[in-house]
C-alpha positions in Angstrom: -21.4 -80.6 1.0 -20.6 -83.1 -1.7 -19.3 -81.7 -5.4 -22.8 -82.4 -6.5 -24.9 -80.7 -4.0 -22.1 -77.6 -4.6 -23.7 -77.8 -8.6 -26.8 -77.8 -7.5 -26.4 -74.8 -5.2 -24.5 -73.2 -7.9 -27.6 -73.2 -10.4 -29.8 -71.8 -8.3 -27.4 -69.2 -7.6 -26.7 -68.7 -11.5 -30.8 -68.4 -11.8 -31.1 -65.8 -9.4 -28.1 -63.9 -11.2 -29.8 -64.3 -14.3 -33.0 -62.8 -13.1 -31.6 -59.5 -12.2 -29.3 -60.5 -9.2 -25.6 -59.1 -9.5 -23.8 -61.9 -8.2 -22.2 -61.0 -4.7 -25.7 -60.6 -3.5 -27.0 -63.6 -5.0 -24.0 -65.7 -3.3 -25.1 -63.7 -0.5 -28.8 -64.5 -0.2 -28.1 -68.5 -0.9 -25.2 -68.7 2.6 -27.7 -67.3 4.4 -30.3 -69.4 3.8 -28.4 -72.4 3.9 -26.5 -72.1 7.0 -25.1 -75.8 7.0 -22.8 -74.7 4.6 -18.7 -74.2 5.8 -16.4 -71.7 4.0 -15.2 -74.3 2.6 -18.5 -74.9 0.8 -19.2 -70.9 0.1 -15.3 -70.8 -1.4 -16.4 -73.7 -3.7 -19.4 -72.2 -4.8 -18.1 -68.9 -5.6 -15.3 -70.5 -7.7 -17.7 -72.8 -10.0 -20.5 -69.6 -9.9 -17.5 -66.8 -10.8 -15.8 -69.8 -13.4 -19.3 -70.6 -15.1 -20.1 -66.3 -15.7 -17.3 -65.4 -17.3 -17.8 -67.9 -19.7 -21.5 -68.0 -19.6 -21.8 -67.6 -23.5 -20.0 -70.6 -23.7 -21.4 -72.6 -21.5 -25.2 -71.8 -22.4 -24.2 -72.9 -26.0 -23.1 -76.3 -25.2 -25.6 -76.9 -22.5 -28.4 -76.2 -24.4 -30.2 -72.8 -22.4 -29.4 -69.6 -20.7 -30.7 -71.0 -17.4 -28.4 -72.0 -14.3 -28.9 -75.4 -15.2 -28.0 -75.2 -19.3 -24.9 -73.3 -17.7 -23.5 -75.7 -15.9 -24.2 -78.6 -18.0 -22.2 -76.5 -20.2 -19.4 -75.8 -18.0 -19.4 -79.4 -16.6 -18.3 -80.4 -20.9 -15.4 -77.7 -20.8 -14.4 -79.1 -17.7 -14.3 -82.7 -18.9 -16.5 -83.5 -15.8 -19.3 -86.1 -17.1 -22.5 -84.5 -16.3 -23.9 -88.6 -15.6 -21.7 -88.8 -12.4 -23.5 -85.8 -10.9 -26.7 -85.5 -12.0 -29.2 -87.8 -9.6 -25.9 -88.6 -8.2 -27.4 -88.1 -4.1 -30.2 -86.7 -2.4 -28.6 -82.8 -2.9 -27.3 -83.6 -6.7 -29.0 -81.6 -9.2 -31.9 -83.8 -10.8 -31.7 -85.6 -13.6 -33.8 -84.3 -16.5 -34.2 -86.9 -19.6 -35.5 -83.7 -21.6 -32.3 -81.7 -21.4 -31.2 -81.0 -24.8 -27.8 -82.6 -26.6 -24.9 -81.0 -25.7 -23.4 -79.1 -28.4 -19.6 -79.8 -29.6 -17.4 -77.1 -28.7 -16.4 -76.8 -32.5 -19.3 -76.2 -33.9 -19.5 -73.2 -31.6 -19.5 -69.3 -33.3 -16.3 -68.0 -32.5 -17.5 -65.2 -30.5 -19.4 -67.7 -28.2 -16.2 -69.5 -27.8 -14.2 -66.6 -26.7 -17.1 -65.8 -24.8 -17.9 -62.2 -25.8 -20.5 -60.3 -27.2 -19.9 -59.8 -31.4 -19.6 -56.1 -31.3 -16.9 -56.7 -28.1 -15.3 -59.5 -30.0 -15.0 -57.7 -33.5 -13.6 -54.5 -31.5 -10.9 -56.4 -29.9 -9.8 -58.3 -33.0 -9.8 -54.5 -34.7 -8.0 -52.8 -32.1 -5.6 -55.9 -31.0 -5.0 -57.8 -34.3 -3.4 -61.3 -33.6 -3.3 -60.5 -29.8 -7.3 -60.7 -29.9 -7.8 -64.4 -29.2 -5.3 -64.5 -26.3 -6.4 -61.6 -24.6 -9.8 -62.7 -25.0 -8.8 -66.5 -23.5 -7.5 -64.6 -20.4 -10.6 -63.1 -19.7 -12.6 -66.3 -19.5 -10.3 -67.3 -16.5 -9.6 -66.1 -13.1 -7.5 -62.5 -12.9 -4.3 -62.7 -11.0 -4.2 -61.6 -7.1 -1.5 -58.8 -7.0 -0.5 -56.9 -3.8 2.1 -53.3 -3.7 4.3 -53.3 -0.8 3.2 -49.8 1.0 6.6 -48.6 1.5 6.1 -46.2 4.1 5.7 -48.9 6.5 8.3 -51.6 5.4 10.2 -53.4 2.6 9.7 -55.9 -0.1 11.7 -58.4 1.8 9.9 -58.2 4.8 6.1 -58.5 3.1 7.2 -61.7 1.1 8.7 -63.0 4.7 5.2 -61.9 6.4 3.4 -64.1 3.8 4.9 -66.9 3.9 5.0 -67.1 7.2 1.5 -66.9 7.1 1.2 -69.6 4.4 0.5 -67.9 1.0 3.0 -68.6 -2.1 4.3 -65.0 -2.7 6.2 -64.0 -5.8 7.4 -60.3 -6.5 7.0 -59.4 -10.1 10.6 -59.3 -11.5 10.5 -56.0 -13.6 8.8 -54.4 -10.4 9.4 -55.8 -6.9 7.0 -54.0 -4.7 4.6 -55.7 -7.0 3.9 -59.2 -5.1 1.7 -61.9 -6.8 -0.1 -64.5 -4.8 -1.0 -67.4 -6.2 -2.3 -69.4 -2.9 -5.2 -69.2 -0.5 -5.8 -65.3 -1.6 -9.3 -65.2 0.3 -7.6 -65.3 3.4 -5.1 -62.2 2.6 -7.8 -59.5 3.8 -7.8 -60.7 7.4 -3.7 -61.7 7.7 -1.8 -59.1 9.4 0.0 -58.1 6.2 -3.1 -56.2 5.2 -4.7 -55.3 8.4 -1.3 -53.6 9.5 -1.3 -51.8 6.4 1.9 -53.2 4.8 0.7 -54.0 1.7 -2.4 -53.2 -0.3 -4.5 -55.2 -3.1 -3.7 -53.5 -6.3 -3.8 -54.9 -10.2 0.1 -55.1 -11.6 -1.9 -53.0 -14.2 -2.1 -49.4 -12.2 1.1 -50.4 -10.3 3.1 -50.5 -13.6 1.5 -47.3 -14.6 2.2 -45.7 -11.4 5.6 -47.1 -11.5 5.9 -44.7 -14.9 5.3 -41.7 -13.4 8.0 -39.3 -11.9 7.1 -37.4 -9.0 9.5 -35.4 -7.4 9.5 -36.0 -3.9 6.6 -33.4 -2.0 4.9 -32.6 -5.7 1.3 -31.6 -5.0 -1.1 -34.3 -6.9 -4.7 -34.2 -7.3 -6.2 -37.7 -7.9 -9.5 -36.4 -9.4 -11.5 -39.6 -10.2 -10.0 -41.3 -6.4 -13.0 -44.0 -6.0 -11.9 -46.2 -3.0 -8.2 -44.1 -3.1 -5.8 -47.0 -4.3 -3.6 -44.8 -6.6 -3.8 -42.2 -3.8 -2.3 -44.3 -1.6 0.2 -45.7 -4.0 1.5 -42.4 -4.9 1.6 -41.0 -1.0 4.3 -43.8 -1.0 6.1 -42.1 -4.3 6.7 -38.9 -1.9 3.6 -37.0 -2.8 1.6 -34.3 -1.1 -1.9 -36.5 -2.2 -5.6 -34.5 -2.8 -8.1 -37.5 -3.2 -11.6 -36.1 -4.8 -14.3 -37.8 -6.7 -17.8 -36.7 -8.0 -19.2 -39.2 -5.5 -17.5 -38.9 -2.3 -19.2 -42.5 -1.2 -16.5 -44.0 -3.2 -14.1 -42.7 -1.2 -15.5 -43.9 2.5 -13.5 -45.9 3.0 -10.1 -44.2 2.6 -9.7 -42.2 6.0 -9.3 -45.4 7.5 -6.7 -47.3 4.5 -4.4 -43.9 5.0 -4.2 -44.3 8.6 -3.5 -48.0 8.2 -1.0 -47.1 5.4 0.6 -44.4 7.6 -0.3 -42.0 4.8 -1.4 -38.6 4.7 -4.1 -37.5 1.9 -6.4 -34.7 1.8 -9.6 -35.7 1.2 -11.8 -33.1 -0.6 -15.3 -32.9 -2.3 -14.9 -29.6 -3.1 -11.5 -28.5 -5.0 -12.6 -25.1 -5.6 -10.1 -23.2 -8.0 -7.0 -25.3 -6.5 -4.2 -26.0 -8.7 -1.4 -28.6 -8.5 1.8 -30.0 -10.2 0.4 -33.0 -11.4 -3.9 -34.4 -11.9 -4.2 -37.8 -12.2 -7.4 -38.9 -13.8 -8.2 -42.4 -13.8 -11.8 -42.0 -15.4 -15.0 -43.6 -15.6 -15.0 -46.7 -18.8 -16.1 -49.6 -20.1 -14.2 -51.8 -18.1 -13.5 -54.2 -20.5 -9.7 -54.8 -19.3 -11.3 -56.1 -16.2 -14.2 -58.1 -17.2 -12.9 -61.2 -15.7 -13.4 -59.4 -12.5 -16.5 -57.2 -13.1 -18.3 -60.0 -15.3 -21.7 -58.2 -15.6 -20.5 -56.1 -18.2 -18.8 -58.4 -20.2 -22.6 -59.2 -20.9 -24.6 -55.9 -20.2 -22.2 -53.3 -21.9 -23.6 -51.6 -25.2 -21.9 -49.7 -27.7 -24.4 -46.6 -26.7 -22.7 -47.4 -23.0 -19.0 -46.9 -24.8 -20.2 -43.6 -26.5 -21.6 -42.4 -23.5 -17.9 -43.1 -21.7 -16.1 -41.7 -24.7 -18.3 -38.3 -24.0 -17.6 -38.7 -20.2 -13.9 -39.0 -20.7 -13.3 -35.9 -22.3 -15.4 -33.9 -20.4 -13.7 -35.2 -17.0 -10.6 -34.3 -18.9 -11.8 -30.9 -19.7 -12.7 -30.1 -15.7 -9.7 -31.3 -14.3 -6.6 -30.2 -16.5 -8.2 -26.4 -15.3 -6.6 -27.1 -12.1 -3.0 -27.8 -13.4 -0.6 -25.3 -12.4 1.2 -23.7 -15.9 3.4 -26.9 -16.8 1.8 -29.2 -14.7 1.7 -32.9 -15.8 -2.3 -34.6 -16.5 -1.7 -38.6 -16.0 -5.1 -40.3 -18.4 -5.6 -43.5 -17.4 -8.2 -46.3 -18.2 -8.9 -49.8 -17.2 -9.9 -50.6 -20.8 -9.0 -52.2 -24.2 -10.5 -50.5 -26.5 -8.4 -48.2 -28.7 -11.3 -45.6 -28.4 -11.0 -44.6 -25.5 -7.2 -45.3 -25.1 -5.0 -44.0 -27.8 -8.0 -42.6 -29.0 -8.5 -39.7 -26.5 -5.0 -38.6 -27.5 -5.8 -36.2 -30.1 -8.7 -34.6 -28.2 -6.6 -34.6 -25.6 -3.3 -32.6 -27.5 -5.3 -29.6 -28.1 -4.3 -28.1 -25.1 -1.4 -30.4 -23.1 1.4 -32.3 -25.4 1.3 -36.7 -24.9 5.0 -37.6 -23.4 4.5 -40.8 -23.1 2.1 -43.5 -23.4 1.6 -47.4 -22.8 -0.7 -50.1 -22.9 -1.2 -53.3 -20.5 -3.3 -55.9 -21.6 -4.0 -59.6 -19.7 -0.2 -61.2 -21.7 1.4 -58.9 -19.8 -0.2 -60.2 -16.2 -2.1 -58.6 -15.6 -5.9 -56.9 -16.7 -5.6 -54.4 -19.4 -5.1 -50.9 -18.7 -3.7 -47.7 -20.1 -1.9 -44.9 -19.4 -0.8 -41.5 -21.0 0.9 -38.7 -19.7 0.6 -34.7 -20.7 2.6 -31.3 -20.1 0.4 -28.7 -19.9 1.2 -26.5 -22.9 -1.8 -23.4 -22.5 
């Protein structure tokens, strides 16, 4: 496919996501009815469709219309690409269309439509992250970071970053934690190479490895990770030594974990009913808004209310509520959120303290690599 028929195929894609269509399913739909197209192609398309969403306030500005084709026109300005040269530009180019409206200037763009967020998002973020607000907001219009933990029950740092370069990525450890790996090359292609498949490493944001990293877990503590969805901190802290109970109010997030802890070598008890259990340490990771991953979950960068935020805030504390019942007397609650905003961060604290004491607390957002995230810790006190 030439650049040009990839625009084209990437607006009707874009239309179909903005009719309803979540976007995997939408990229979906369009390789299977256009089989001609290589991976190659499909890798191409998914980059300009996934580029063009997370800045699709943006992009409809300039171009003129919230339809697949005022998006790209859009992103095609940001880009520098002139729209001229590939428009009409071959038989599979996207048309050209003499009514299309005048691109708008970038500057004369709100500011919330430049950092492409919804107002009530943006204003939150500029309230809860001051000065830090624009940047963090400029990271989540780009691509997140592809970040791998070493599974050190099976092997070492060194031996990962000499498995992926062998098998041609660009691998780089983070420097304050080196089971953290970065990859910065040919990332699609990690899922199939051996380092995964053989269970030596697992995909896993810097965010929650950090986090994890924080916690101290004497070696054979009894954990409970009560919101486990598809088990990554499970497996992560089966490597830290513990004796891991994975549970979560829907046990079809957790499908496919049997099969990641025998690839990892690790062993975790999988329940969907914890009955009156107690252990030394509950790790909630609960249900939020997301927003320190939008630039991986898009949709709701664009769908998420503030009635969606209050509902989490309500859903937080009574997770919170349920689980600390089954610490044992001194037992540690580990609160974590893949969010930004103070509410349901630093927030929950004081709700929290009326019946475990915070010991420590800390906050990741995208300047610190990776997507924002936090993480408190309590000692059971009643």
């Amino acid at each position: 496919m030439t650049p040009a028929a990839r625009y084209a195929a990437a607006i009707e894609v874009l239309d179909a996501m903005l009719g309803g269509s979540a976007a995997e399913p939408a990229l979906l739909r369009w390789a299977r009815t256009h089989r001609f197209a290589g991976s190659k192609d499909r890798a191409a398309l998914r980059d300009i469709v996934f580029s063009i969403d997370r800045r699709r306030g943006s992009c409809a500005a300039m171009g003129g219309s919230m339809t697949g084709r005022g998006l790209l026109r859009g992103y095609l300005a940001q880009e520098g690409i002139d729209e001229g040269a590939i428009f009409g530009s071959g038989p599979y180019a996207p048309e050209v269309a003499p009514n299309d409206p005048q691109l708008t200037p970038w500057h004369e763009l709100p500011q919330a439509t430049r950092v492409d967020l919804q107002p009530w998002i943006w204003q939150r973020l500029q309230e809860d992250h001051g000065p830090n607000a624009a940047p963090i907001a400029e990271a989540l219009r780009h691509r997140a970071p592809v970040w791998l933990r070493v599974n050190t029950i099976k092997t070492s740092t060194e031996e990962v970053l000499t498995l992926l370069a062998a098998e041609g990525f660009d691998p780089s450890p983070d420097p304050d934690l080196p089971t953290a790996i970065q990859v910065r090359h040919s990332s699609r292609k990690l899922a199939q190479g051996d380092v995964i498949t053989e269970g030596y490493a697992e995909f896993q944001d810097l965010g929650p490895q950090r986090a994890l990293a924080l916690i101290d877990l004497p070696d054979g503590a009894t954990v409970l990770d009560f919101c486990a969805g598809g088990g990554g901190k499970s497996l992560a802290l089966a490597a830290k030594g513990g004796k891991i109970t994975a549970h979560d109010a829907d046990p079809r997030r957790m499908a496919d974990l049997p099969a990641r802890a025998a690839r990892a070598g690790a062993e975790i008890d999988i329940k969907t009913n914890i009955g009156t259990a107690r252990f030394d340490m509950v790790v909630c990771d609960v249900p939020c808004s997301g927003s320190g991953a939008f630039r991986r979950a898009t949709n709701g960068k664009w769908q998420l209310t503030e009635a969606d935020l209050d509902h989490f805030l309500v859903k937080q504390r009574e997770i919170v509520a349920t689980a600390r019942a089954h610490l044992r007397p001194g037992g540690q609650l580990v609160y974590m959120t893949c969010s930004l905003f103070h509410a349901e961060n630093e927030g929950q604290i004081p709700f929290l303290e009326e019946s475990m004491k915070c010991t420590s607390q800390q906050t990741y957002t995208p300047q610190d690599g990776c997507d924002g995230f936090f993480v408190a810790t309590f000692k059971q006190t009643s």
